[in-house]
matplotlib code that plots the C-alpha trace (Angstrom):
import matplotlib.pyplot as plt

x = [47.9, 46.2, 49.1, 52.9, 55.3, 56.8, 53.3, 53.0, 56.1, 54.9, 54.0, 51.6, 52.2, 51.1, 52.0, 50.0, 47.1, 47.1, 48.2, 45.0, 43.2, 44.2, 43.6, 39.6, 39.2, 36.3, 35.4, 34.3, 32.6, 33.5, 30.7, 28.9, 30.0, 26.6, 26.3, 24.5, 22.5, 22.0, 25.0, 26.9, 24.7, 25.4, 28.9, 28.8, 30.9, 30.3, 29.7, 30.3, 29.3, 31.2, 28.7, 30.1, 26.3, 25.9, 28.9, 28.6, 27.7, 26.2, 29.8, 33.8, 34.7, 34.5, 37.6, 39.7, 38.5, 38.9, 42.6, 43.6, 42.0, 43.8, 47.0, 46.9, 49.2, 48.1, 47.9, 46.3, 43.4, 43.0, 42.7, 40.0, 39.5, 37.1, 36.3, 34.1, 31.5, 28.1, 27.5, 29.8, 32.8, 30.9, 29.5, 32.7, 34.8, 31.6, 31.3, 35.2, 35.7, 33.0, 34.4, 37.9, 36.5, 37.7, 35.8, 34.6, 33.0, 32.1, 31.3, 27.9, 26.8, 23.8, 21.7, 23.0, 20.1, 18.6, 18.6, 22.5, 22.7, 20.4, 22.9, 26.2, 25.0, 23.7, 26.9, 28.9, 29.9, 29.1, 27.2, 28.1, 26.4, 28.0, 28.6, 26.1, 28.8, 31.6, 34.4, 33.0, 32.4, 36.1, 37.2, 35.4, 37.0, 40.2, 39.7, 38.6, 41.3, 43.7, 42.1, 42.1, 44.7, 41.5, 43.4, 41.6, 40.7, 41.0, 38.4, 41.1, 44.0, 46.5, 48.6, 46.6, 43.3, 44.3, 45.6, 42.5, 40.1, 42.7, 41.3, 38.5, 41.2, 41.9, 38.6, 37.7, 40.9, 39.8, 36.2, 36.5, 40.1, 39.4, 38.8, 40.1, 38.7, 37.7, 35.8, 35.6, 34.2, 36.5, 36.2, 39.2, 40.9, 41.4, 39.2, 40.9, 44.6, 44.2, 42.7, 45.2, 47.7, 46.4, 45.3, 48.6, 50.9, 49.2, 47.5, 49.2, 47.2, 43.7, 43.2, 41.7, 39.1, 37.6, 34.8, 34.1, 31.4, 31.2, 30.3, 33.2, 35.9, 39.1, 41.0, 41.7, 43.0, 44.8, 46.3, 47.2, 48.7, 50.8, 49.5, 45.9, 44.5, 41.1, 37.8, 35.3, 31.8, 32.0, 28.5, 26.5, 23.9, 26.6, 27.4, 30.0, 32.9, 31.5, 35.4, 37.1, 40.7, 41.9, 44.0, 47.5, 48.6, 46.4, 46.5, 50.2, 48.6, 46.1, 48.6, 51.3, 48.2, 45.3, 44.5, 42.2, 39.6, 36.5, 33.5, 29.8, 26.5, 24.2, 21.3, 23.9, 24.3, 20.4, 19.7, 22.8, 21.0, 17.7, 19.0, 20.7, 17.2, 15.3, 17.3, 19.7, 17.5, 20.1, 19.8, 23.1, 24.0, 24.4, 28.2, 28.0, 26.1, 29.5, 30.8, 27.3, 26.7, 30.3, 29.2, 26.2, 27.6, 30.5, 29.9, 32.1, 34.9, 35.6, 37.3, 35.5, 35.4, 34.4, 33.6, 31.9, 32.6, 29.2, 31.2, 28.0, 24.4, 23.6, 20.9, 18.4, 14.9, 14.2, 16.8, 16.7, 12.7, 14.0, 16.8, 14.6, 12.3, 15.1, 16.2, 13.3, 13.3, 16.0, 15.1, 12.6, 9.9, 8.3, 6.4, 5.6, 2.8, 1.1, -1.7, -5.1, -8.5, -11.8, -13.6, -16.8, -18.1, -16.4, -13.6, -10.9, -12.4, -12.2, -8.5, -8.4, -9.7, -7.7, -4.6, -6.0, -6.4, -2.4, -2.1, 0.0, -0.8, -1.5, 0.9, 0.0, -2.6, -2.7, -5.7, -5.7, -8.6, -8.0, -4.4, -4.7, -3.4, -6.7, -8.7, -12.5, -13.2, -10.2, -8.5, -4.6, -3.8, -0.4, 0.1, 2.3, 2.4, 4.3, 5.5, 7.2, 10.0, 11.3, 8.5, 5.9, 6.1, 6.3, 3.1, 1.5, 2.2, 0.6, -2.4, -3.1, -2.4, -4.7, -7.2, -7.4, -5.5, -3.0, 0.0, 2.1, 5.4]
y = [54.7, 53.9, 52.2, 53.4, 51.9, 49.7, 48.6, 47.5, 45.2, 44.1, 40.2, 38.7, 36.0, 33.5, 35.7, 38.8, 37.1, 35.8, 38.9, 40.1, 37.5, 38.7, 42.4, 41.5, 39.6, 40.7, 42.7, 40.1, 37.3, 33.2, 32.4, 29.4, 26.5, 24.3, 21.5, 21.2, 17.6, 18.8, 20.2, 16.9, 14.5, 16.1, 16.7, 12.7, 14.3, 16.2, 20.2, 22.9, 26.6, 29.2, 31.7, 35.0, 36.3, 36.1, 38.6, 41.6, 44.6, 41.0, 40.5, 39.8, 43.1, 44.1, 41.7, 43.9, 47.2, 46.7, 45.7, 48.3, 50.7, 49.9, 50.2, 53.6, 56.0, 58.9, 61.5, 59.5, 58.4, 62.1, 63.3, 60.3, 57.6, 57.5, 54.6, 53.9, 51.6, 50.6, 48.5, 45.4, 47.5, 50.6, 49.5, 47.2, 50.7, 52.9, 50.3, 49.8, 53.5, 54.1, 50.9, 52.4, 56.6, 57.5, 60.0, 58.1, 59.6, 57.0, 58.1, 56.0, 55.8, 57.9, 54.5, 52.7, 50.4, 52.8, 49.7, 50.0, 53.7, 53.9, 51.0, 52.7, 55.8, 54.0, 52.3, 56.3, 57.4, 60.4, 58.9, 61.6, 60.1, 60.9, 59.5, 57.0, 54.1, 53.0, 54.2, 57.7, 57.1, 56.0, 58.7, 61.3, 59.9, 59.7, 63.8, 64.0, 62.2, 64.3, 67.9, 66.5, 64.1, 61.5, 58.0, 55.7, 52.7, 50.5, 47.3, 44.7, 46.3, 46.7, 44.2, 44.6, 44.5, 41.0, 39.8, 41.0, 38.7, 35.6, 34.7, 33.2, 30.8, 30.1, 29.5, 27.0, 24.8, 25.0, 24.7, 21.7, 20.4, 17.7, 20.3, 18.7, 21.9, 25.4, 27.4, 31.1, 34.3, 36.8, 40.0, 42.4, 39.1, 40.4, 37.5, 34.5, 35.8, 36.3, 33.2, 31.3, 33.0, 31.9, 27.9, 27.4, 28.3, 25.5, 22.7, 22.7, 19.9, 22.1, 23.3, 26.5, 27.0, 30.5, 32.0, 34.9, 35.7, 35.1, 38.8, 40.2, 37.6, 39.9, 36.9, 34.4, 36.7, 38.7, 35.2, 34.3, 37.3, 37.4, 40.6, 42.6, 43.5, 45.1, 44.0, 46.8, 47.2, 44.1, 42.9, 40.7, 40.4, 39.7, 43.4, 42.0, 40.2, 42.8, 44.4, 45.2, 44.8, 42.5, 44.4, 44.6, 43.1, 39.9, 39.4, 38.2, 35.8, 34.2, 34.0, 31.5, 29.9, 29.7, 26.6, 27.4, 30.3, 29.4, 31.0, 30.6, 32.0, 34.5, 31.3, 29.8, 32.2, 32.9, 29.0, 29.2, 31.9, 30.3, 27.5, 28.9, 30.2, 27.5, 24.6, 26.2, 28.8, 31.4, 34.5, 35.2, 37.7, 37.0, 37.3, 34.9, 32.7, 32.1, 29.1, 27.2, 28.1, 26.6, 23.3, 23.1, 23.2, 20.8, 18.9, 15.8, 18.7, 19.1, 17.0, 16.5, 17.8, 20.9, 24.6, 26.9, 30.5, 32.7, 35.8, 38.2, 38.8, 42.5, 41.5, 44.3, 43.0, 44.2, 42.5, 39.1, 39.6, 39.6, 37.3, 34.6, 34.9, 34.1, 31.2, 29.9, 30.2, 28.7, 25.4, 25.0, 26.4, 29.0, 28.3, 30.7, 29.3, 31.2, 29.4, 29.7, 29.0, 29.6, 33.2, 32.4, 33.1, 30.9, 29.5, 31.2, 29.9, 26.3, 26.5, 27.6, 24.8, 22.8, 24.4, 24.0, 19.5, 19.5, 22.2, 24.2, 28.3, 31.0, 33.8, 36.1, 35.6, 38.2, 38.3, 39.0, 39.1, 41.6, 40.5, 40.8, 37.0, 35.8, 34.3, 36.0, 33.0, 33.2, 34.5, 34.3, 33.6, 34.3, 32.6, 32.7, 29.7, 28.5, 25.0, 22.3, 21.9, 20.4, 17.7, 19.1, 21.7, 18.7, 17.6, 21.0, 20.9, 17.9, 18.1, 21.3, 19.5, 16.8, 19.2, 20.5, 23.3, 24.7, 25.5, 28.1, 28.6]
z = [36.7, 39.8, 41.5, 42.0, 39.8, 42.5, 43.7, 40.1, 40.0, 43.5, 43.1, 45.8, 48.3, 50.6, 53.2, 51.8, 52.1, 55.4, 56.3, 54.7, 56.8, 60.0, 59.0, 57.7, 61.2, 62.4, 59.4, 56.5, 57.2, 57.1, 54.3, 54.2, 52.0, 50.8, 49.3, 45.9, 45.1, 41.8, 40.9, 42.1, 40.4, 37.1, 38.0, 39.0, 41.9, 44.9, 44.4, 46.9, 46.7, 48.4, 49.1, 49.1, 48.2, 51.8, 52.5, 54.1, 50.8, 49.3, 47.7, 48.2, 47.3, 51.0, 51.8, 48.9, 49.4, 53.1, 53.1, 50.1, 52.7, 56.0, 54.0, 53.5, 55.0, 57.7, 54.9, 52.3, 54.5, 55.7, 52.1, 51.1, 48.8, 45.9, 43.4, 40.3, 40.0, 39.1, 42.0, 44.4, 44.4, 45.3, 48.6, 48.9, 49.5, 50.7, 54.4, 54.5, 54.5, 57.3, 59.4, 59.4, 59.3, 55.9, 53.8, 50.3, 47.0, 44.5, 41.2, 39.5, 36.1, 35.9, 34.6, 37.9, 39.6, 42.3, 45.0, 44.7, 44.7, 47.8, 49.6, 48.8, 50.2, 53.4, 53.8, 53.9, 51.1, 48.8, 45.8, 42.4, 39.2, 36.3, 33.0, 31.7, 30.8, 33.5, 31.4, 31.5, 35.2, 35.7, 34.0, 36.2, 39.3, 38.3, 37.3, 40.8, 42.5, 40.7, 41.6, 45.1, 45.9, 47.4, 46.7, 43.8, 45.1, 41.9, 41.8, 40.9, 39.2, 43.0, 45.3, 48.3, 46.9, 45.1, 48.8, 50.5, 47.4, 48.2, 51.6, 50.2, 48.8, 52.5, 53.5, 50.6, 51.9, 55.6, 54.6, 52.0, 52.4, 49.8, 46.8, 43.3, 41.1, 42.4, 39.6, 39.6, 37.6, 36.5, 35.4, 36.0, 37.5, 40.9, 42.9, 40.7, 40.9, 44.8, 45.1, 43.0, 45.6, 48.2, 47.1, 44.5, 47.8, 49.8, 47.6, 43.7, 42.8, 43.1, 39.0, 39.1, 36.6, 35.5, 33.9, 31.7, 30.0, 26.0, 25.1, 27.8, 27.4, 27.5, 28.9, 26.3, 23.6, 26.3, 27.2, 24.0, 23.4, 26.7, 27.6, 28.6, 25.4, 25.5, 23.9, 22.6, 23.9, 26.4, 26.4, 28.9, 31.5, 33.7, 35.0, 37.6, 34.9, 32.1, 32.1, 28.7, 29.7, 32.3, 35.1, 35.0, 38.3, 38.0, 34.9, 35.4, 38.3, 36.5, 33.4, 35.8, 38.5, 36.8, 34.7, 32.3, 31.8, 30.1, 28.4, 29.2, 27.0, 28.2, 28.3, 30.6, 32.6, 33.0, 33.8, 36.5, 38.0, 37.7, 39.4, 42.0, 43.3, 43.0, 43.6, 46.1, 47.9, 47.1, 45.6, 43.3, 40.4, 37.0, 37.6, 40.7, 38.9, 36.0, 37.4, 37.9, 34.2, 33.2, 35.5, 33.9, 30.2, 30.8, 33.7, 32.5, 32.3, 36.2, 39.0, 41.8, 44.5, 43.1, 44.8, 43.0, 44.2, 44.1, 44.1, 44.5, 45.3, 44.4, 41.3, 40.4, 40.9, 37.7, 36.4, 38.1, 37.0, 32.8, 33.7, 35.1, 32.5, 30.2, 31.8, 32.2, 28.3, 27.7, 30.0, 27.6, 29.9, 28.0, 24.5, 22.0, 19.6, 16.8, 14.9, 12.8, 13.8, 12.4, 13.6, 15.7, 19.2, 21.5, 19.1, 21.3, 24.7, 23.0, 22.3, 25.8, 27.1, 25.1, 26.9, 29.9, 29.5, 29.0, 32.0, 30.0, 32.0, 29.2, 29.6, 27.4, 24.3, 20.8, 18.7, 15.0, 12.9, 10.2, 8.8, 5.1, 4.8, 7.0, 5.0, 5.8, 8.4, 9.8, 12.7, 13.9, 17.6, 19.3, 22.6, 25.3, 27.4, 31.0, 30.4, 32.5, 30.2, 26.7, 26.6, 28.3, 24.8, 22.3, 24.6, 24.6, 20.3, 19.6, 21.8, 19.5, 16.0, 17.4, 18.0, 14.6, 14.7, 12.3, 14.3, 12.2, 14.5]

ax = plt.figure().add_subplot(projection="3d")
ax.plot(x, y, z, "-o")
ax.set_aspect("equal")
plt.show()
């Protein structure tokens, strides 16, 4: 366990959090609060995002790790903290332990992103890979916290890290008093159960919506069941909410304040993200990106005023690079086309041009001419085309039909 037994029993209040507030002064950041056009007019109400992208470590783990932190007593900070993680919570704890001159180790998987590797280290703390999944990792800091006595610093799963996470609850009411709906990722839980604190205390009417993703949704059954149950191999894009087993502590918070937790698909999640950067200007995770993704695939199913909480911006440029490329998939903006054309000189630059009247940009072009199902005239082309969306492909189709060719798939 990573908490005493009387920390465990310990609920969370109001007061905790402002408490929190006062202790992060100075420390995390007010975000910003945008607007979103697009989000409202699908919505048909107005959308806010809460941008804690922009925090300080690119995420809201900061606010948690700081206030779990400053709580420690004389002896517990002089023998160190450690944590686990592949990325947000690692820097989250790595700067809070240099702000308040605490010695950190944070165990990595070995496969961790280098860019977040490189940051934790430059934010303090002692970087020790090990283990190439996080439950391996997790299980190699708690070995070390017990052969040293160096405090775990759990992500979600402990009072004070819940109460640190809840004052963005008190910033959305100060920055959008008029919320109806505030939607939310969740992972372990520890962001929507301090939130739900912090906004259930003060407004009841706000519902408070969150979002896992479908391959890591430990929530639901763990609801129904009335207990954390834990889901094997979680799987998603979304490495920020990809937890098996929701925590203990705010679990029972989300259970009692939160409204409903929904799911959203891993084409959702890459068109939120997709959005987010080109409609918004804002660079946001996967896992930032959950509640955009559950606005965008039930917008008649939220009150307005809405605000969406972009919990984190940490993405790996490789990542965001496969991640656009999949939502710009499934926004209908990429078309894969295979077809047959006769085998002469200049037969290929012909289709090409083709392309090239509808504007549609070639990607990517395969050229088969010795396929055993070609007939001796014939050659196969595979093409990978840029498109502007769902009709500009049924545009892009027909132009080659009326051209003559034989489009297989």
């Amino acid at each position: 366990m990573s908490y005493s037994t009387a920390e465990a029993l310990r609920t969370v209040t109001l007061d905790d959090v402002r408490g929190a507030r006062k202790m992060l002064s100075g420390v995390a950041r007010m975000t910003a609060m945008e607007g979103s056009r697009h989000l409202s007019r699908a919505v048909a109400a107005p959308v806010h995002l809460k941008c804690e992208n922009l925090q300080r470590t690119g995420s809201f783990k900061l606010r948690g790790a700081y206030v779990r932190i400053a709580g420690l007593l004389p002896e517990e900070r002089a023998a160190g903290v450690v944590a686990a993680s592949a990325g947000n919570h690692a820097q989250g704890v790595a700067l809070a332990s240099s702000l308040l001159g605490v010695r950190s180790t944070v165990f990595m998987p070995k496969g961790a992103p280098l860019p977040k590797i490189s940051a934790t280290r430059e934010y303090g703390a002692e970087v020790r890979l090990q283990g190439q999944v996080v439950d391996e990792t997790l299980a190699a800091a708690m070995e070390y916290a017990h052969e040293t006595g160096a405090v775990f610093i759990h992500p979600f799963d402990h009072p004070d890290v819940i109460a640190g996470q809840g004052t963005v609850g008190l910033e959305i009411l100060e920055q959008c008093p008029e919320v109806r709906t505030i939607v939310v990722g969740i992972g372990g839980g520890g962001l929507a159960a301090g939130i739900a604190v912090a906004v259930k205390a003060l407004r009841p009417d706000v519902r408070i919506v969150g979002v896992q993703a479908e391959g890591a949704a430990a929530y639901p059954p763990s609801l129904a069941a009335g207990r954390p149950v834990s889901v094997r191999n979680p799987v998603t894009m979304a490495d920020g909410i990809r937890v098996g087993r929701p925590g203990d502590v705010p679990f029972g918070i989300v259970g009692e304040l939160v409204d409903e937790v929904r799911t959203v698909t891993e084409d959702e999640l890459s068109a939120a993200l997709l959005l987010c950067l080109e409609r918004a200007k804002l660079v946001v995770e996967p896992a930032g990106a959950s509640p955009v993704a559950a606005l965008l695939s039930r917008p008649d199913a939220f009150e307005g005023p809405v605000v969406a909480v972009l919990s984190g911006g940490n993405v790996d440029p490789v990542l965001m690079e496969r991640v656009l490329r999949h939502g710009m998939a499934a926004q209908g903006r990429y078309l894969a086309v295979r077809l047959r054309l006769t085998d002469r000189p200049g037969a290929l630059a012909s289709l090409l041009g083709t392309l090239s009247v509808v504007d549609a940009n070639v990607l990517d072009v395969s050229h088969v001419r010795t396929d055993p199902r070609l007939g001796l005239t014939e050659a196969e082309v595979e093409l990978h085309l840029e498109t502007k969306g769902p009709a500009h492909c049924a545009e892009v189709d027909q132009a080659l039909r009326e051209a003559g060719y034989t489009v297989i798939g």
